[in-house]
N, C-alpha and C positions, 0 to 999 in steps of 0.2 A: 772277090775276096773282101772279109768284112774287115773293114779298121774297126777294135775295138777301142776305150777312152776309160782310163782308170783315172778315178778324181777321186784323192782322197784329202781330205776335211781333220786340219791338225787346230788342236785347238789347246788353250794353255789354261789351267785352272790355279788358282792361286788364294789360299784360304788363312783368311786371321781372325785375330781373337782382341785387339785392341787397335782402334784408331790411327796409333802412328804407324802399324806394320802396315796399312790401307793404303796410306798415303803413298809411303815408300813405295808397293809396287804399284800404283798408280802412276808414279813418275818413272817407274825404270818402262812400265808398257809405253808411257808414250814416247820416251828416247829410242827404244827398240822398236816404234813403230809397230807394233804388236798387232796380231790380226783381229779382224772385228768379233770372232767368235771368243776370243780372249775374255777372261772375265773372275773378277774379284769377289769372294762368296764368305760372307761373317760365316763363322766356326759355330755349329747351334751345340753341339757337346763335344766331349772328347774326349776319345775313349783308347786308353793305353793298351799298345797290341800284347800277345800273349807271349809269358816271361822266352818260350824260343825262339821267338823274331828280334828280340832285343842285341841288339853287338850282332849280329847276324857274319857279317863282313868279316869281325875280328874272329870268332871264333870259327868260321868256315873256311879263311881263305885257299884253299885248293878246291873249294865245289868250281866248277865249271862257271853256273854262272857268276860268282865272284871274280875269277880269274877272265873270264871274257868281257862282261855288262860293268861291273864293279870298280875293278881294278884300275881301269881307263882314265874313268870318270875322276875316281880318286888321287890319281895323279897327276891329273890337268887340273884339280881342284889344287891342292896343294902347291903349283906351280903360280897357280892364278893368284891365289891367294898368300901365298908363302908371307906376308909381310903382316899378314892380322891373325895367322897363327901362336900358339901358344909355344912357346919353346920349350 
């Protein structure tokens, strides 16, 4: 019988456009101990997606992946966060 070994390679990208945003995830990868593949990349342009991806969330909430991907995230955002939210 063969053991097979699935190794999979999670790696976090993290991309700005001015100096202070740099720093800031520089310091939260090294609190988070971050993996070595980890890696902060200057913004060379940037280019706004097209007008049906925008509000995506707000205007689709019952797609599927909204309701399963989305939705989660959004809620433990808002939990996490509740105190630098906008009222």
């Amino acid at each position: 019988m063969k053991k097979i070994l699935n190794i999979f390679l999670v790696s976090s990208l993290c991309f700005f456009m001015m100096m202070p945003e740099a720093n800031g995830a520089q310091k939260d990868m090294k609190t988070k101990k971050a993996a070595a593949s980890d890696q902060i990349i200057t913004i060379q342009a940037f280019y706004k997606a097209e007008d049906y991806h925008q509000n995506y969330f707000q205007r689709n909430p019952t797609q599927s992946y909204c309701r399963i991907v989305i939705a989660p995230k959004m809620e433990k955002f808002r939990k996490v966060f509740r105190d630098n939210l906008k009222k």
